[in-house]
Backbone as CSV, one residue per row, in Angstrom:
resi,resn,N_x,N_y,N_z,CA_x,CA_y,CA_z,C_x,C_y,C_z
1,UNK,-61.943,199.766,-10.159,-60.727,199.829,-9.369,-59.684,198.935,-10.034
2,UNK,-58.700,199.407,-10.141,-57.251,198.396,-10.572,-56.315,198.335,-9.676
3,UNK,-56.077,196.976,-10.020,-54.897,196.145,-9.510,-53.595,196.578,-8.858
4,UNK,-52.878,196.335,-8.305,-51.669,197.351,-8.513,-50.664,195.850,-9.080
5,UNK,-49.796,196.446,-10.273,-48.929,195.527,-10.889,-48.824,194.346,-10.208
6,UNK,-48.127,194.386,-9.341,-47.428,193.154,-8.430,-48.196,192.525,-8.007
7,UNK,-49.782,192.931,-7.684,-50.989,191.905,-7.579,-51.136,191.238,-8.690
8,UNK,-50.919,191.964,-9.993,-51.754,190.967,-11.547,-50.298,189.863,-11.485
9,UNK,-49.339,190.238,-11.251,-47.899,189.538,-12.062,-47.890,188.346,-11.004
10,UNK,-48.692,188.225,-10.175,-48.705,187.042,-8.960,-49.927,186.351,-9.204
11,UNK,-51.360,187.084,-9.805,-52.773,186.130,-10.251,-52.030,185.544,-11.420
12,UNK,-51.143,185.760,-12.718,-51.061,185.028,-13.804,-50.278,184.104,-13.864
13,UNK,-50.472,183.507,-14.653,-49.817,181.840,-14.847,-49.207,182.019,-16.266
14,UNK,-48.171,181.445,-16.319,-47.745,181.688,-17.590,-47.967,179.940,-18.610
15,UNK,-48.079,180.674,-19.720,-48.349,179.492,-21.111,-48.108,177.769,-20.594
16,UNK,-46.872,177.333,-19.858,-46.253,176.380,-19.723,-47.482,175.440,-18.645
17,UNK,-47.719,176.597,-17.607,-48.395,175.950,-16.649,-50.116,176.253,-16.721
18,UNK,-50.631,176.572,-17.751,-51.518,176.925,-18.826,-51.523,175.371,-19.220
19,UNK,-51.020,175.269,-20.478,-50.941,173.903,-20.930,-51.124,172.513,-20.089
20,UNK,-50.590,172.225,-19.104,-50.172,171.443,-17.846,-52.096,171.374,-17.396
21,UNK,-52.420,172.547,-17.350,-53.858,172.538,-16.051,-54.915,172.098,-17.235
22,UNK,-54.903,172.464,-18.814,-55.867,172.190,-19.302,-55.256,170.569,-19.753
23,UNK,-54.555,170.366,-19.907,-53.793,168.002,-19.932,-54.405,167.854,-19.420
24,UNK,-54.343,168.052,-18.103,-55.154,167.581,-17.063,-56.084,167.369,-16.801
25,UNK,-56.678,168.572,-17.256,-58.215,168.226,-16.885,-58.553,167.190,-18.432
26,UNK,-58.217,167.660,-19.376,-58.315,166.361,-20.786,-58.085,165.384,-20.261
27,UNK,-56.890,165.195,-19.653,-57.079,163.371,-18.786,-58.369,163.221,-17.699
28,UNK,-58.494,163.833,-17.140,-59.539,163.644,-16.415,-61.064,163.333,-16.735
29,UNK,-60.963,163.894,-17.977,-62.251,163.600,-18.754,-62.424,162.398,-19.670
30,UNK,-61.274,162.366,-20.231,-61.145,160.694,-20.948,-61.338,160.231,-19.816
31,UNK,-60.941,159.922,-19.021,-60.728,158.981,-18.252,-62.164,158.471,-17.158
32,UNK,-62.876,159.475,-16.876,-64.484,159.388,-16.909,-65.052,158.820,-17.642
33,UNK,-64.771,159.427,-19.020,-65.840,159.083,-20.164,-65.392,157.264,-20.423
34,UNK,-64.027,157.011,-20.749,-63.695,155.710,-20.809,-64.433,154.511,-19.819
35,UNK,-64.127,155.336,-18.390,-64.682,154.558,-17.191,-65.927,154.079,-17.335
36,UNK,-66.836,155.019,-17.673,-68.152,154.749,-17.917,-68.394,153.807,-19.008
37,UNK,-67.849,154.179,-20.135,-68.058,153.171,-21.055,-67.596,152.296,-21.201
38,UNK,-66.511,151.476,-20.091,-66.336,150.270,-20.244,-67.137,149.087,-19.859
39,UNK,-68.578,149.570,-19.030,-69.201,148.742,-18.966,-70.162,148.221,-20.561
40,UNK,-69.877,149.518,-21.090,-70.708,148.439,-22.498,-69.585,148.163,-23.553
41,UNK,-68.559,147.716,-22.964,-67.728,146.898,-24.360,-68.240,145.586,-24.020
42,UNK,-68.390,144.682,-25.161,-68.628,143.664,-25.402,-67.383,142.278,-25.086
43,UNK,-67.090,141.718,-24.874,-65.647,140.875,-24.950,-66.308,139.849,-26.330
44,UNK,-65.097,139.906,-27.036,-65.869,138.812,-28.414,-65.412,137.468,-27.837
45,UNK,-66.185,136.770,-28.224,-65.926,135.275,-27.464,-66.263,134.485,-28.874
46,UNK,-65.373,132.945,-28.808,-65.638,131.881,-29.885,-66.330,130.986,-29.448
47,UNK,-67.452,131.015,-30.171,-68.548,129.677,-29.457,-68.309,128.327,-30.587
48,UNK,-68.287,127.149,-29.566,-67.679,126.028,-30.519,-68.903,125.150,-30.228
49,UNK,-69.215,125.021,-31.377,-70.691,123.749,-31.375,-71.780,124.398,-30.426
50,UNK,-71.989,125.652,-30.950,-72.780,126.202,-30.349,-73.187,126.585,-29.175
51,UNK,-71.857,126.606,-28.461,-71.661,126.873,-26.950,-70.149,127.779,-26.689
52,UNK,-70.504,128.600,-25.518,-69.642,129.497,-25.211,-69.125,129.212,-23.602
53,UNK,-67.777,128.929,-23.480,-67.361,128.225,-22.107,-66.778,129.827,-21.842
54,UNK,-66.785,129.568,-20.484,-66.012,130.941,-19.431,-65.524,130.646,-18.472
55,UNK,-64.082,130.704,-18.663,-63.485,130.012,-16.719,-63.628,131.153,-16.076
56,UNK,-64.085,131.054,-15.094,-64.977,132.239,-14.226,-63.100,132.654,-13.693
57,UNK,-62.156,131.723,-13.363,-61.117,132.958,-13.129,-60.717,133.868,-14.126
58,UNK,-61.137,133.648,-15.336,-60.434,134.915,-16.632,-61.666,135.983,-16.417
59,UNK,-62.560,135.816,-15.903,-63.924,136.686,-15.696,-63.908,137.357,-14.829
60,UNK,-63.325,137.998,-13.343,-63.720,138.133,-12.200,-64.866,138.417,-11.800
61,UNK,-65.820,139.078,-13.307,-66.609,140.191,-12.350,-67.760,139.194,-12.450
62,UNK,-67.747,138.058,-12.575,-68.993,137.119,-12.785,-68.582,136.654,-11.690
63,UNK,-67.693,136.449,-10.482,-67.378,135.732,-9.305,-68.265,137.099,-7.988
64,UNK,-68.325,138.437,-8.550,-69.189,139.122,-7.651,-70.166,139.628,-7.394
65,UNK,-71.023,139.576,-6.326,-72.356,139.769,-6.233,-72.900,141.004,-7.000
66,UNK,-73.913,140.634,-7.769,-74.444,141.251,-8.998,-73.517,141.681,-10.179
67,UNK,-72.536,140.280,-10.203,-71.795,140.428,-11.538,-72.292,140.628,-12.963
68,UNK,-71.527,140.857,-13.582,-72.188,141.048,-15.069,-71.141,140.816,-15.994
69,UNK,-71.101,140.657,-17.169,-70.375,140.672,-18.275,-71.208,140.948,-20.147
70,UNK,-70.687,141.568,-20.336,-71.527,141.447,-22.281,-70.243,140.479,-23.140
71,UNK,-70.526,139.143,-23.818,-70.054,138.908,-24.794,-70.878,139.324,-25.743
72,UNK,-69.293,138.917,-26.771,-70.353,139.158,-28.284,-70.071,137.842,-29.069
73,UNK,-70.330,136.332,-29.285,-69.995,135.570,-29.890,-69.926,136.075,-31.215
74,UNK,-68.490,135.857,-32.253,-68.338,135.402,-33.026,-69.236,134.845,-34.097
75,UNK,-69.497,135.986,-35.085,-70.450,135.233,-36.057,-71.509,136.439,-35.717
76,UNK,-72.280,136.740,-34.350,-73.532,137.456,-34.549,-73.737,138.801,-33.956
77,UNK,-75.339,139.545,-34.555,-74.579,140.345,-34.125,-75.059,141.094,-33.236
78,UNK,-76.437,140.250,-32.472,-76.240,140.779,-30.684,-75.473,140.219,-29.578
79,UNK,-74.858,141.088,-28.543,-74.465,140.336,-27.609,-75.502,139.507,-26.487
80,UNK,-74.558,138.931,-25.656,-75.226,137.960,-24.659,-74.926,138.891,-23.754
81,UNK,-75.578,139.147,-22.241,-75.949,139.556,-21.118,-75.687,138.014,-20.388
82,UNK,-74.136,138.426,-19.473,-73.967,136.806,-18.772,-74.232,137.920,-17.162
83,UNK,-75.421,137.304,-16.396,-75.681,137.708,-15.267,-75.347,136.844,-13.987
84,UNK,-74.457,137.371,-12.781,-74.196,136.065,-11.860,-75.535,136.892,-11.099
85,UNK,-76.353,135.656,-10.430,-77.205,135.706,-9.343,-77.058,135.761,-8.116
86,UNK,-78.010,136.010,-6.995,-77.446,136.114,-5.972,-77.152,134.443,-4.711
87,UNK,-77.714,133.381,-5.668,-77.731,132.111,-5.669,-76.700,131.298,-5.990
88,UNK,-75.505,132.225,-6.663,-74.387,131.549,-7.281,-74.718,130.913,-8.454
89,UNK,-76.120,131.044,-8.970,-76.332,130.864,-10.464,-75.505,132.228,-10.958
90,UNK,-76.345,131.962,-12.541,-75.899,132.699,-13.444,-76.935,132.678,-14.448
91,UNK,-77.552,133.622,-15.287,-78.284,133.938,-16.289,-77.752,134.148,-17.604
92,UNK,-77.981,133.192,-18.638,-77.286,134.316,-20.068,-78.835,135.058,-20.704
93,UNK,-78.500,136.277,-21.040,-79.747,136.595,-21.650,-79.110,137.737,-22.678
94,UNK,-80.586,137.481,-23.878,-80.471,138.459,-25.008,-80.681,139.321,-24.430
95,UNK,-79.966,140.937,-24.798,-80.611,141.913,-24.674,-81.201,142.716,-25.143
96,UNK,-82.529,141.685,-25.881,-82.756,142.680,-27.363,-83.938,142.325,-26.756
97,UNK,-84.813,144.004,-25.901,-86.359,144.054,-25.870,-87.646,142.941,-26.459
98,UNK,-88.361,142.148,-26.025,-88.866,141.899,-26.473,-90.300,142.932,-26.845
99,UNK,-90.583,144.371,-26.209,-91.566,144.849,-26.788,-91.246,145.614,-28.821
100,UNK,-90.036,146.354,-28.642,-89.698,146.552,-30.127,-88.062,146.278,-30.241
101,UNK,-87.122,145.806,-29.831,-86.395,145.536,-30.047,-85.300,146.083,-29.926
102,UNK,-85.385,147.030,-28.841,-84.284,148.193,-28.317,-83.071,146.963,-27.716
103,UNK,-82.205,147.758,-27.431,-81.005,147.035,-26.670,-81.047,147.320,-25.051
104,UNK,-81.807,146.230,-23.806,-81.866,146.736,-22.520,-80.480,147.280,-22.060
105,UNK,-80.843,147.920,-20.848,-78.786,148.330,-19.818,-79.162,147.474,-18.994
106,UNK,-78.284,146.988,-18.568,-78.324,146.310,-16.984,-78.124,147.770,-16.238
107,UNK,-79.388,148.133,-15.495,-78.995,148.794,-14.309,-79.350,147.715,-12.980
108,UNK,-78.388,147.910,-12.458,-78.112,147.243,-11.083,-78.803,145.563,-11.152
109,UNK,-80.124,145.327,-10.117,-80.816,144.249,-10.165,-81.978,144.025,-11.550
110,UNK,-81.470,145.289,-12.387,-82.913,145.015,-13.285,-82.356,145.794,-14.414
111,UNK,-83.386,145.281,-15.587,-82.934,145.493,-17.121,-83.716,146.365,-17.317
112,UNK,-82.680,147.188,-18.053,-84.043,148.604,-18.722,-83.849,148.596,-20.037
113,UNK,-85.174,148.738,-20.710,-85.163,149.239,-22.196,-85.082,150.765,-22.205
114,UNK,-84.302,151.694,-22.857,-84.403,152.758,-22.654,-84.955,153.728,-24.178
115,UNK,-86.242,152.596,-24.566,-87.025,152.977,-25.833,-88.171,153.746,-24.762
116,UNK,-88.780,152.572,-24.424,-89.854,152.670,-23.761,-90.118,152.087,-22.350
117,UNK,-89.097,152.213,-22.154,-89.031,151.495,-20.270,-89.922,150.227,-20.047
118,UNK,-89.747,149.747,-20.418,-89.820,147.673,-19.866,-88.670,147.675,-19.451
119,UNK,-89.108,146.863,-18.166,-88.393,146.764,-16.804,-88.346,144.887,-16.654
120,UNK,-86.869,144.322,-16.669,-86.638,143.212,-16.468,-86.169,142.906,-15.722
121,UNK,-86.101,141.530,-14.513,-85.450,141.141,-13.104,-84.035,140.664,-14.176
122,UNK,-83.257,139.967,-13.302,-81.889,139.679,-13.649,-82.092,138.039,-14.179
123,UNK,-83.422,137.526,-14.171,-83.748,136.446,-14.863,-84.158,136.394,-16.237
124,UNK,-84.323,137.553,-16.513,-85.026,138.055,-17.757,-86.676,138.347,-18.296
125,UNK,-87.391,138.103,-16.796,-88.891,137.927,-16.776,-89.079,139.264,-16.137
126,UNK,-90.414,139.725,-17.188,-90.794,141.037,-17.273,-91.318,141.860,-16.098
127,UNK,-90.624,142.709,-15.394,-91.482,143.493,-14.420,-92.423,144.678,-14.368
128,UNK,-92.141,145.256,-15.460,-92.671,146.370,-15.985,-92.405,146.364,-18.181
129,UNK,-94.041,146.709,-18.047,-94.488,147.245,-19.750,-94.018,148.510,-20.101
130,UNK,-94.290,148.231,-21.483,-95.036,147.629,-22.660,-94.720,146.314,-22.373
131,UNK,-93.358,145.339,-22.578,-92.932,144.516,-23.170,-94.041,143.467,-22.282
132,UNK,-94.533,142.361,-23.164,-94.889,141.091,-22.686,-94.223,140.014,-22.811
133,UNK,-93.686,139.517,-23.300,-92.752,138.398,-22.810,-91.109,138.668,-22.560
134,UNK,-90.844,137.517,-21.510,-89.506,137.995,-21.369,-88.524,137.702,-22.041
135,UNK,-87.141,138.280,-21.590,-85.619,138.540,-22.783,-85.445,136.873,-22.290
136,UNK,-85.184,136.350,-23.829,-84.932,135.298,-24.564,-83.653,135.054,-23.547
137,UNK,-83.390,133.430,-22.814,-82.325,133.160,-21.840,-82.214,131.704,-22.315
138,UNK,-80.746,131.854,-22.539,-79.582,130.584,-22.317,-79.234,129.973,-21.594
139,UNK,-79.320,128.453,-21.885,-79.060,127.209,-20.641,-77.486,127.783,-20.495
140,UNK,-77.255,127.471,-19.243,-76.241,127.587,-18.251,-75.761,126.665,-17.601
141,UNK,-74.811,125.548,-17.762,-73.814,125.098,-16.747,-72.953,125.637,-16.207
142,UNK,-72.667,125.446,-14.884,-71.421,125.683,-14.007,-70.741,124.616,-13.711
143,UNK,-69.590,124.125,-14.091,-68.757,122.935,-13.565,-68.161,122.866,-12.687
144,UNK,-67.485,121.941,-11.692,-67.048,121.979,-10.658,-65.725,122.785,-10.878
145,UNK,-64.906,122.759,-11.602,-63.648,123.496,-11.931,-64.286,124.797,-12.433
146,UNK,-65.276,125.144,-12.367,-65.316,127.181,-12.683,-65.655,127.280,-14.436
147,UNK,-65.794,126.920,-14.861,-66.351,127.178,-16.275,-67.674,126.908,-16.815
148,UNK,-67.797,128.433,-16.760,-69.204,128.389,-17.380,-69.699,127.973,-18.628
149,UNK,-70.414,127.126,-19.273,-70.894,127.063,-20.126,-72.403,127.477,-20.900
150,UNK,-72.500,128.240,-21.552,-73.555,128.745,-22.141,-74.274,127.811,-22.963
151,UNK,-75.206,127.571,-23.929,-75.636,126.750,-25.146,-76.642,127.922,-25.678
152,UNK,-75.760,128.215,-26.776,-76.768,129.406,-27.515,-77.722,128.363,-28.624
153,UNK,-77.697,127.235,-28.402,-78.626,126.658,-29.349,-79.784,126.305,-28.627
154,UNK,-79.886,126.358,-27.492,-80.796,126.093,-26.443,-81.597,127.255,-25.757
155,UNK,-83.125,127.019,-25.779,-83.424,128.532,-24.818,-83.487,127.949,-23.072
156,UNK,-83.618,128.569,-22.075,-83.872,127.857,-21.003,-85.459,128.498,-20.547
């Protein structure tokens, strides 16, 4: 069965507004894909005498419950995993597997290797194998004025 004219000349869209609907949806998709991946940019940070300070106001997301942040100090070339607790501590931890050396995600309260699934709390101690010992963690001060200090020369 066909159309009658004046039905098709009212379904079509012409070139201009063509162009316009597929932008759009291209923005819409960067803009997903970006979203998502801004949780694994790294922020490069300068560690001086072997320590990395953070005024928790240039940070926000370390001021909220189950905060997180990835630096990457300067010089190397895994990042740090800075975890706020639900204690108002804070955790720094490698995120380099201790079963073969994958790079964990922070999902939510717990670290995943996504080699072979070893499962880590937000302390860095192992909840689930292969892996047997846990992701390598950095002493942590908090000062009364908000700056965190790390000591990557120190394990805790």
């Amino acid at each position: 069965m066909t159309r009658p004219a004046a039905s098709l000349a009212q379904s079509r869209i012409d070139r201009r507004e063509f162009v316009g609907a597929c932008a759009a949806c291209a923005c819409a998709l960067v803009g997903l894909a970006l979203g998502g991946c801004a949780s694994l940019v790294a922020r490069p940070v300068t560690p001086v005498d072997g320590r990395i300070e953070l005024a928790l106001a240039h940070y926000p997301e370390l001021t909220e419950q189950g905060g997180s942040l990835k630096v990457l100090p300067d010089g190397q070339a895994d990042p740090v995993y800075v975890l706020a607790q639900g204690d108002g501590g804070f955790a720094a931890l490698s995120p380099i597997c201790t079963h073969l050396g994958c790079t964990v995600e922070i999902e939510g309260e717990r670290l995943v290797c996504p080699c072979h699934g070893s499962t880590y709390d937000r302390l860095g101690a192992v909840l689930q194998g292969p892996a047997q010992l846990p992701l390598a963690r950095y002493r942590t001060h908090l000062s009364p004025d908000g700056v965190l200090t790390i000591d990557l020369r120190s394990r805790a």
